[in-house]
C-alpha positions as CSV (number, residue, x, y, z in Angstrom):
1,X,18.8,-4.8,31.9
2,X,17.5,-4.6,28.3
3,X,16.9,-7.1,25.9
4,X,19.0,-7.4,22.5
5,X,17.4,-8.6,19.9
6,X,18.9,-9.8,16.6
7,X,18.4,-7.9,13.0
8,X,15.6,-11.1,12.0
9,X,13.7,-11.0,15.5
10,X,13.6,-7.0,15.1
11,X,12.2,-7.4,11.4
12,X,9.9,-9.9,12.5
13,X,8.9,-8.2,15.2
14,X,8.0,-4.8,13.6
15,X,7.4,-5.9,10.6
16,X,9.6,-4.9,8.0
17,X,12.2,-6.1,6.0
18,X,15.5,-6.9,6.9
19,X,17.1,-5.4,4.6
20,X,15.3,-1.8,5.5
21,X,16.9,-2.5,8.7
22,X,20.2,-2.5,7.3
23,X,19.4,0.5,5.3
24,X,18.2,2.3,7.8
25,X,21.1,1.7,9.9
26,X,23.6,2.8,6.7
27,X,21.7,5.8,7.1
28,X,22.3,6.6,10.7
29,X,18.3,6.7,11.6
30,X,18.2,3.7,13.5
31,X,21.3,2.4,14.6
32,X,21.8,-1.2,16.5
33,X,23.4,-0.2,20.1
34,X,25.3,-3.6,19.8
35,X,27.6,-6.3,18.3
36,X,27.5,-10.1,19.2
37,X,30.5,-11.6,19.1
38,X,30.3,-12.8,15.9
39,X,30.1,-9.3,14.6
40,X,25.8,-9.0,13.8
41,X,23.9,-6.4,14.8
42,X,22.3,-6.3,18.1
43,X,19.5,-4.3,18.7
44,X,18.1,-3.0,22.4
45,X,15.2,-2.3,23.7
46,X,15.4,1.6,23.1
47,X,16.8,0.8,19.5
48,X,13.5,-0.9,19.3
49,X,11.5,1.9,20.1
50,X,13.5,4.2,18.6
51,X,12.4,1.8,15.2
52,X,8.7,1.7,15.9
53,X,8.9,6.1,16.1
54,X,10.5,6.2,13.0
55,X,8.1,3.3,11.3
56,X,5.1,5.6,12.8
57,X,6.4,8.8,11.4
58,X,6.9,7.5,8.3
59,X,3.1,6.0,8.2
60,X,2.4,9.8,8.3
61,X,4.0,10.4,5.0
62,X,7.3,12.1,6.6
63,X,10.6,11.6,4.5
64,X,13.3,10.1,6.4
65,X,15.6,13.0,6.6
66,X,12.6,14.8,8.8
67,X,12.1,12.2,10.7
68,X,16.2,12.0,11.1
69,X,16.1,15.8,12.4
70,X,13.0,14.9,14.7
71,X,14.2,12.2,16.3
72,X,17.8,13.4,16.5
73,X,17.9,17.6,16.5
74,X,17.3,18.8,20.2
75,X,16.6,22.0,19.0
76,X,13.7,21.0,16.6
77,X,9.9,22.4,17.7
78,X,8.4,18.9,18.5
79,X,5.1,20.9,18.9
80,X,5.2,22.1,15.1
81,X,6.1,18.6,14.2
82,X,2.8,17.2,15.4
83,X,0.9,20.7,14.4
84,X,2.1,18.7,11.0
85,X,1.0,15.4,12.2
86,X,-2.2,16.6,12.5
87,X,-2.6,18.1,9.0
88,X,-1.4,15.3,7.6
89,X,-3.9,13.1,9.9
90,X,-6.7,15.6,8.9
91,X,-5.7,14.8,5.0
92,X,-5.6,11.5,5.4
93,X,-9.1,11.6,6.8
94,X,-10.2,13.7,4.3
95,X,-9.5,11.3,1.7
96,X,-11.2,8.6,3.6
97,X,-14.7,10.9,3.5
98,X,-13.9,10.7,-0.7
99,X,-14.1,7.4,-1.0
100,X,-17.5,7.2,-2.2
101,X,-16.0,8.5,-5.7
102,X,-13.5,5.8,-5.1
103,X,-14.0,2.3,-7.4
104,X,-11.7,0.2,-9.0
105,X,-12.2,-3.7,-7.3
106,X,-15.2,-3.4,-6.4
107,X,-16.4,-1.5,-10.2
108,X,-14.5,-4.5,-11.5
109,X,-16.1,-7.1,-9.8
110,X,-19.3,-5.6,-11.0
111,X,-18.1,-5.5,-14.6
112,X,-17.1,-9.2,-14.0
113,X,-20.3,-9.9,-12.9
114,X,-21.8,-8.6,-15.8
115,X,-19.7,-10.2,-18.7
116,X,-18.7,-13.3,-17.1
117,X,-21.0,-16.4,-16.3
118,X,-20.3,-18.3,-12.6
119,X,-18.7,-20.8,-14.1
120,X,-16.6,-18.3,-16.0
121,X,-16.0,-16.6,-13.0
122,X,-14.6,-19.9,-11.2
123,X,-12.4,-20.7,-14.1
124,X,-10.9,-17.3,-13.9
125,X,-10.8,-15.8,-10.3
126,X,-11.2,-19.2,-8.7
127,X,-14.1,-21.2,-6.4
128,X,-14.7,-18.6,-3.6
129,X,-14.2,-15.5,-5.7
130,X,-17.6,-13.5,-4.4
131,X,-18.4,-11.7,-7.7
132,X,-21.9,-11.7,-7.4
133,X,-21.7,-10.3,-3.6
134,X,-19.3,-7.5,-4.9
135,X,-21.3,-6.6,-7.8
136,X,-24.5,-5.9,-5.7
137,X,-22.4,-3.9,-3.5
138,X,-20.0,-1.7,-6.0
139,X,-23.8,-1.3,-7.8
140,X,-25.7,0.3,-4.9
141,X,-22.5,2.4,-3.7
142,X,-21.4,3.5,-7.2
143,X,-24.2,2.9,-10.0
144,X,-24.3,6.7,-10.8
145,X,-20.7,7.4,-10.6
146,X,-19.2,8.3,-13.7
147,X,-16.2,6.2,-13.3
148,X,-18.2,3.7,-13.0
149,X,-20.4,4.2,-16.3
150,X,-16.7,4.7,-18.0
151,X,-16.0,1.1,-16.9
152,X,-19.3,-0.4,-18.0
153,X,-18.6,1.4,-21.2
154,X,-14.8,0.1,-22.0
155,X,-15.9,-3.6,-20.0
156,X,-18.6,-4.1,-22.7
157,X,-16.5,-4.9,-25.4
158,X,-14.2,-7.4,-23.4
159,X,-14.6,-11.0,-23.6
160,X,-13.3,-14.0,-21.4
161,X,-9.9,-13.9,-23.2
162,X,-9.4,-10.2,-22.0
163,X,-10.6,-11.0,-18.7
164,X,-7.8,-14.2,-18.2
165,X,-5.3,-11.3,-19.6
166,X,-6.6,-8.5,-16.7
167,X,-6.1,-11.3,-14.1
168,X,-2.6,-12.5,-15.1
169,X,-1.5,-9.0,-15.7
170,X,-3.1,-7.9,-12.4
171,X,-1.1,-11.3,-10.4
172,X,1.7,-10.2,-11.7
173,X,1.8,-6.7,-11.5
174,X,1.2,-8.3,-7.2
175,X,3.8,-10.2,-7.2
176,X,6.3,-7.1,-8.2
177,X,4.6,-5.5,-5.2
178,X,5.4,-8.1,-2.6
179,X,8.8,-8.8,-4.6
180,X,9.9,-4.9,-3.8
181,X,8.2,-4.6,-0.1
182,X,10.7,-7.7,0.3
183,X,13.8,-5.8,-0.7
184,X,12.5,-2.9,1.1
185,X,12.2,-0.6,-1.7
186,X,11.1,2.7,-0.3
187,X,8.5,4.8,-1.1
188,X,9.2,7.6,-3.9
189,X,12.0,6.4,-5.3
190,X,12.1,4.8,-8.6
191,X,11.3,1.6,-8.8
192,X,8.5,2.4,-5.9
193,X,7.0,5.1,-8.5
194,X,7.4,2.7,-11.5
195,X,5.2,0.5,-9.5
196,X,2.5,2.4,-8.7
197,X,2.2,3.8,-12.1
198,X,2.0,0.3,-13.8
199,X,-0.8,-0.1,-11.2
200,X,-2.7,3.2,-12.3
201,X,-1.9,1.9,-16.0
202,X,-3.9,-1.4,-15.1
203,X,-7.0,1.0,-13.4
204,X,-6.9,2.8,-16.5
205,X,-8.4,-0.6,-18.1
206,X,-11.7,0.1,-16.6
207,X,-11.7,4.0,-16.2
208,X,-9.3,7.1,-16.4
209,X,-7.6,7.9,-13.2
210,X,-5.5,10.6,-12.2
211,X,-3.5,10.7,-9.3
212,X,-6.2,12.1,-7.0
213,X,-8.3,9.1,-7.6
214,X,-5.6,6.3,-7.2
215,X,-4.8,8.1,-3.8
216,X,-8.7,7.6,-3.2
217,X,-8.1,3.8,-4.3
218,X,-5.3,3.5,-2.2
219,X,-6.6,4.6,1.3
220,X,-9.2,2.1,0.8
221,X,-6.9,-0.6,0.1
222,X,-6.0,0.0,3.9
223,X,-9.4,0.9,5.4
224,X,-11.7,-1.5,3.9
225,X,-10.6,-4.6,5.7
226,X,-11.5,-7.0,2.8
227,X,-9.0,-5.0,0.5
228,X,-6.7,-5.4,2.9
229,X,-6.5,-9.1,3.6
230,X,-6.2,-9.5,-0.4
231,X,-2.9,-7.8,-0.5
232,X,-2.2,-9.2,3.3
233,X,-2.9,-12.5,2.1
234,X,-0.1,-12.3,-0.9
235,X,2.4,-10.8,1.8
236,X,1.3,-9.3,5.1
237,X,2.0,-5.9,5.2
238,X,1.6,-5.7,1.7
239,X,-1.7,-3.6,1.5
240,X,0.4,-0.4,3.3
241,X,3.2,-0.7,0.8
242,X,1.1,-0.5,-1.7
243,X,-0.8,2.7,-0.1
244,X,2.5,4.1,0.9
245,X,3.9,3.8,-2.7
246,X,0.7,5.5,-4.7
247,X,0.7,8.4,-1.9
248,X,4.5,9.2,-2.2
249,X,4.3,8.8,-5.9
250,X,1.2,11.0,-6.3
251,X,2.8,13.5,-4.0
252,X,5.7,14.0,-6.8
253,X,3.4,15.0,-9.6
């Protein structure tokens, strides 16, 4: 017999929001199988599954009305549906190979390095921020990347008072981020694309950068594990949001 599960377990367990849950339901793409008595949703075992497809498909950049039709059209060609799965895998792969041109935390740490003392540093970024161990890195990875001599340029002329700005602007600009994964704001709509141009805005600071390149920025947010437990530390989960966001934003240009 299968197990229901309540809306908060299912959000817990998959790790979204609950309110995505309840949006996603309003849309008919996954649809709790169930009612307790006291009127909640319910959801089984196959509603589960049915959840984690969807979660997946999206992860691949598909909008939700295509993963709608896959999931619900008997007559839809599943084998050209992952003939797409794979380019878009191939892409995303792709990208990962350009990350060498890739900067921005790591550049900025560098820059940091540079203009800021260690005790500078600590009264900024706090006690364990690892400045000196980015800076060496971001240096021997990037040092003749022109993005990178853009940001030692523009970084030359900023003093600790721009630097405290950067950060607040930068916590804050975080804090929007978890605020809207929270609410489940999706991908490509507005407030999502607002988002992830106020974060290409605050790159900008340090170098120009198109959309290509924040793409570039964003896979690494995901792939580079130490990228990823800053934003995972804020909210987990918080890192692919942000990825997701830049992608489906960049994708509308």
């Amino acid at each position: 017999m299968s197990e229901k599960h309540t809306v908060g377990v299912v959000a817990k367990l998959v790790g979204v929001s609950v309110r995505t849950l309840h949006h996603y339901d309003e849309i008919g793409l996954v649809t709790p199988s169930d009612r307790t008595p006291s009127g909640y949703r319910s959801y089984s075992d196959a509603d589960v599954e049915r959840l984690h497809r969807v979660l997946t498909y999206r992860a691949l950049g598909f909008p939700l009305e295509e993963i709608a039709a896959l999931l619900d059209d008997p007559d839809v060609d599943a084998l050209a549906h992952l003939r797409r799965q794979h380019e878009l895998l191939s892409e995303r792969i792709d990208r990962l190979h350009e990350m060498a041109a890739a900067v921005e935390k790591m550049m900025e740490a560098k820059s940091m390095g540079i203009q800021l003392t260690p005790e500078e540093q600590n009264e900024i970024f706090g006690a364990d921020w690892p400045g000196e161990e980015y800076a060496a890195e971001a240096e021997e990875r990037w040092g003749d990347n022109d993005a990178w001599k853009q940001s030692q340029q523009r970084t030359a002329k900023y003093d600790k008072n721009d630097w405290q700005r950067i950060k607040a602007e930068g916590d804050a600009l975080e804090a929007k981020l978890a605020e809207a994964m929270a609410e489940g704001v999706e991908p490509g709509s507005d407030r999502a694309n607002a988002l992830a141009e106020e974060h290409r805005a605050g790159i900008a600071k340090f170098y120009d950068c198109d959309h290509p390149m924040q793409v570039n920025l964003a896979e690494m947010y995901v792939a580079d594990d130490r990228f990823r437990q800053h934003y995972d530390d804020i909210a987990p989960g918080l890192a692919q949001f942000v990825r997701d966001i830049i992608v489906a934003n960049a994708e509308q240009q």
